[in-house]
N, C-alpha and C positions, 0 to 999 in steps of 0.2 A: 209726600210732597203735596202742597195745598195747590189751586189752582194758580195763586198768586205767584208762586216760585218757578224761578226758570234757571235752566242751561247755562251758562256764560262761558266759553272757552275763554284762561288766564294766559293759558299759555300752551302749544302744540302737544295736542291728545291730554291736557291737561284740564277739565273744567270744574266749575262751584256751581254750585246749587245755591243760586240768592234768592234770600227770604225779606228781603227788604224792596221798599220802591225804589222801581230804575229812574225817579227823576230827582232821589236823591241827590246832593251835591255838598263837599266838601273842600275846606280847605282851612288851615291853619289860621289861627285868628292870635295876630300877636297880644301881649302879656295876660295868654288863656294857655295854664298849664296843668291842667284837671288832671289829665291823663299821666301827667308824673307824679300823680298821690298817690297811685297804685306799686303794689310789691312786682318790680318786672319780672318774668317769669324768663329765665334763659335756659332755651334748648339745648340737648349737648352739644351740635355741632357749632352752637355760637359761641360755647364756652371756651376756644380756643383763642376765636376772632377776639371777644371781648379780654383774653388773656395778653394780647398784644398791646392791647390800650390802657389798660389800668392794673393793679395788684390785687387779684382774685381775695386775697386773705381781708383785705379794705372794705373792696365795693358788693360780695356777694355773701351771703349766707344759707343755710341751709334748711331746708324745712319742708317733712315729711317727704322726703328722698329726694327732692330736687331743691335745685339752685336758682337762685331770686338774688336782682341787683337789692341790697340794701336800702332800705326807707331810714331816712336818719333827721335829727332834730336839725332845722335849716333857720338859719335867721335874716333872712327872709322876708316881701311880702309875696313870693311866690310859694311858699310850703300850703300845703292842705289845710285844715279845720285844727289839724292836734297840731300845727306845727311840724308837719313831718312831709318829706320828698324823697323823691328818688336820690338815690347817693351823685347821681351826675349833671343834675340840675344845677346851674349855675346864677349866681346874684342877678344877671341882666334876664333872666329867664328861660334860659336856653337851654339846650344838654349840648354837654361837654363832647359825647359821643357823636355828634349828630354835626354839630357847629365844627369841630375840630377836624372829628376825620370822616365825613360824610357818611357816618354807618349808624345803625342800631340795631337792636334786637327786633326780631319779628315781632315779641308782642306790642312794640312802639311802633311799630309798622302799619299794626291792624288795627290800631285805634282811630276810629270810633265803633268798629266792627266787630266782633265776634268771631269765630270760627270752631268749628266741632266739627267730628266726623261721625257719619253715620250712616252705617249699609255702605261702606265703601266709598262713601264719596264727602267733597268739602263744603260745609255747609255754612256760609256768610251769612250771618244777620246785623241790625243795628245792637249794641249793646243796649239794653234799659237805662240802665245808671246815664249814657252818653247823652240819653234824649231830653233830660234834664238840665247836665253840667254842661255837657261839649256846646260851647260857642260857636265852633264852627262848622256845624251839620246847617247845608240848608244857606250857605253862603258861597258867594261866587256861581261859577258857574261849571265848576267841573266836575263833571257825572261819576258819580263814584264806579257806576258799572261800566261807564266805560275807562276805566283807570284801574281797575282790580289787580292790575299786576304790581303798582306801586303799593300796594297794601300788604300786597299775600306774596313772599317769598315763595319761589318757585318747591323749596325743599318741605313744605308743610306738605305736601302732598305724601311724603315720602316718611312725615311720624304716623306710629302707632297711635298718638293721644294728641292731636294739635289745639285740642280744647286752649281758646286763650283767655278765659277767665279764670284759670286757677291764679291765687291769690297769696300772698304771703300772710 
């Protein structure tokens, strides 16, 4: 842990190790959907939730033992660089999971963030790739450290591997 990094209790007897500035600030920036060009990573306990809302055989695919929401050809101006998005991204630019029925996955949770674990504990950073793309780091005025529970589901605490850059 560098001198920079500190403590943040998330949530009771629960804390992260942030490796970013606490005077960060984020917040959604409408028609900025960077973060749905990525392969979503779904943990298994979400694979149930997300099995209530959509047809797992559709939206999710496989690769290298775990399950990732689908990137698919979107026609679109919201799709990425190749033309590709998330399977739930929808024409107005929205996800379908999120607008519809107030949920997503942890990894759409923690974006613009990062998360690993290491030596036992949960370790927050900015993504690299965000500090480029994400529009909305460094906007408004709500402190990302002081908000880390709308980022980081309670149950990352509780994987083996809560790494959230793995990738499809």
């Amino acid at each position: 842990m560098s001198a920079d990094d500190r403590r943040v209790e998330v949530y009771p007897g629960k804390e992260a190790v942030v490796e970013f500035d606490p005077g960060l600030t984020f917040d959604c920036v409408s028609e900025c959907t960077w973060c749905c060009h990525h392969g979503v990573l779904v943990y298994d306990r979400e694979f149930l939730e997300l099995a209530k809302r959509a047809n797992l055989n559709e939206a999710t695919t496989q690769f290298r033992g775990e399950d990732f929401v689908v990137r698919e050809e979107k026609d679109h101006d919201h799709a990425g660089d190749d033309g590709r998005a998330c399977y739930f991204l929808r024409e107005d630019g929205l996800c379908e999971l999120h607008a519809e029925d107030d949920w997503k996955p942890a990894r759409c949770s923690v974006f613009p963030l990062s998360v690993r674990a290491e030596a036992g504990d949960i370790h927050v950073s900015v993504r690299e790739s965000a500090r480029e793309h994400c529009e909305g780091m460094n906007v408004g005025d709500r402190k990302v450290v002081d908000n880390l529970e709308a980022f980081l589901p309670e149950y990352l605490w509780d994987l083996d591997d809560p790494d959230s850059e793995r990738e499809l």
